[in-house]
C-alpha positions in Angstrom: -61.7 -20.0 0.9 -62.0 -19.3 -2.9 -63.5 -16.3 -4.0 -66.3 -17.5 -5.8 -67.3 -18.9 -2.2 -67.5 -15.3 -1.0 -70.0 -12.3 -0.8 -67.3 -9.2 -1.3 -69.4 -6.3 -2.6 -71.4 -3.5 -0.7 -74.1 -3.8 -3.0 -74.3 -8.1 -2.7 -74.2 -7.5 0.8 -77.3 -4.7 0.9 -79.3 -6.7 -1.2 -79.3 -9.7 1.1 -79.8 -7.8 4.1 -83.0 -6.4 1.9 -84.7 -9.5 0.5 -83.4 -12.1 3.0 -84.6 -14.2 6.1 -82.9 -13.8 9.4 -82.3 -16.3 12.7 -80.5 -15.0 15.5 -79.2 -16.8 18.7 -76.8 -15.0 21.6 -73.6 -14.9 19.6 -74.6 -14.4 15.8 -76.9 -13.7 13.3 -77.7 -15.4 10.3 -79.1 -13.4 7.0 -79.4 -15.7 3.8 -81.4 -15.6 0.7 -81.3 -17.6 -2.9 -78.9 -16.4 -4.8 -79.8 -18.5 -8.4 -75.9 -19.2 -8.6 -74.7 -22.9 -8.4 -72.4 -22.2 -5.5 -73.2 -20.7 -2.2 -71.8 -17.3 -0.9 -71.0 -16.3 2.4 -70.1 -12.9 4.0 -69.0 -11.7 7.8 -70.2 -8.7 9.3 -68.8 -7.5 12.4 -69.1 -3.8 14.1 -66.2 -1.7 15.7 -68.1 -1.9 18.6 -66.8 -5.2 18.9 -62.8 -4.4 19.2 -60.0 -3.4 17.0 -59.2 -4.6 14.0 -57.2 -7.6 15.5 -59.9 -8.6 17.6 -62.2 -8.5 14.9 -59.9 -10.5 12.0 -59.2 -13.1 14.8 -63.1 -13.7 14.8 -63.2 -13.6 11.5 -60.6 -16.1 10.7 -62.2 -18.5 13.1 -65.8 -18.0 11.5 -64.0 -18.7 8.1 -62.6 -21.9 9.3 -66.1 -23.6 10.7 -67.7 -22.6 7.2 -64.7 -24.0 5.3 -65.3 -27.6 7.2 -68.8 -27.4 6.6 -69.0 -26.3 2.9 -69.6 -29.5 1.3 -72.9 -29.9 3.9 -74.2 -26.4 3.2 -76.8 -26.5 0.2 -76.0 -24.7 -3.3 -77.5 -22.0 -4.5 -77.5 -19.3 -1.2 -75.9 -16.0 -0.1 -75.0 -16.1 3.5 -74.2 -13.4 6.0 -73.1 -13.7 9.7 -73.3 -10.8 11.8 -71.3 -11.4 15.1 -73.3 -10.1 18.1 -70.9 -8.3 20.8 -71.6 -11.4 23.2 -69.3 -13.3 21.5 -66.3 -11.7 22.1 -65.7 -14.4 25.0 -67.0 -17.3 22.8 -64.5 -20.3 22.8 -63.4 -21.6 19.5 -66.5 -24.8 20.0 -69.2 -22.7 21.1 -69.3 -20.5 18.0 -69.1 -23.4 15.9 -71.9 -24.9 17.9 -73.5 -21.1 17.4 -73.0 -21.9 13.9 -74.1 -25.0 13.3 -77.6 -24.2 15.0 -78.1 -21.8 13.3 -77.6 -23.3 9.6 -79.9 -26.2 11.1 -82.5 -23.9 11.6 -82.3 -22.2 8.3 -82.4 -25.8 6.6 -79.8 -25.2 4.9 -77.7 -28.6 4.9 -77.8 -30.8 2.4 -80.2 -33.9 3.7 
């Protein structure tokens, strides 16, 4: 995924966590707010608690890939930020992008 696609600072991260909306369900969290950019940003968040470092890349890399499909659907203009929840550590690869997909639906955040 391009750069410009991504949220990479500590302080862009903070400030969505600050002045933006959450939804939750049992394996992430979704955090988002306008941004005022034309593209829209997205950051993962995941705790030690959830494994080592490989554990934690692997679900990163597979939270990358179900954004990347869905990135022309997603609307312009937002920062996003999943937080993985510690449940799913025994997520399949189709259930987190069922996670996923929820929650952007909720947030209304495809393109209609």
């Amino acid at each position: 995924m391009d750069k410009k696609y991504r949220l990479r600072k500590r302080r862009e991260f903070n400030y969505t966590y600050r002045r933006g909306k959450s939804l939750a369900n049992s394996c992430l969290v979704l955090v988002y707010r306008k941004n005022r950019l034309d593209v829209s940003r997205v950051g993962f968040s995941i705790s030690k608690k959830y494994g080592n470092a490989v554990q934690r890349n692997k679900i990163k890399r597979r939270l990358r890939e179900i954004y990347r499909k869905r990135l022309e659907r997603i609307r312009t203009g937002y920062d996003l930020i999943f937080v993985v929840r510690i449940r799913a550590r025994g997520a399949e690869f189709a259930q987190l992008e069922n996670r996923m997909e929820n929650l952007l639906k909720r947030a209304g955040l495809f393109k209609e």
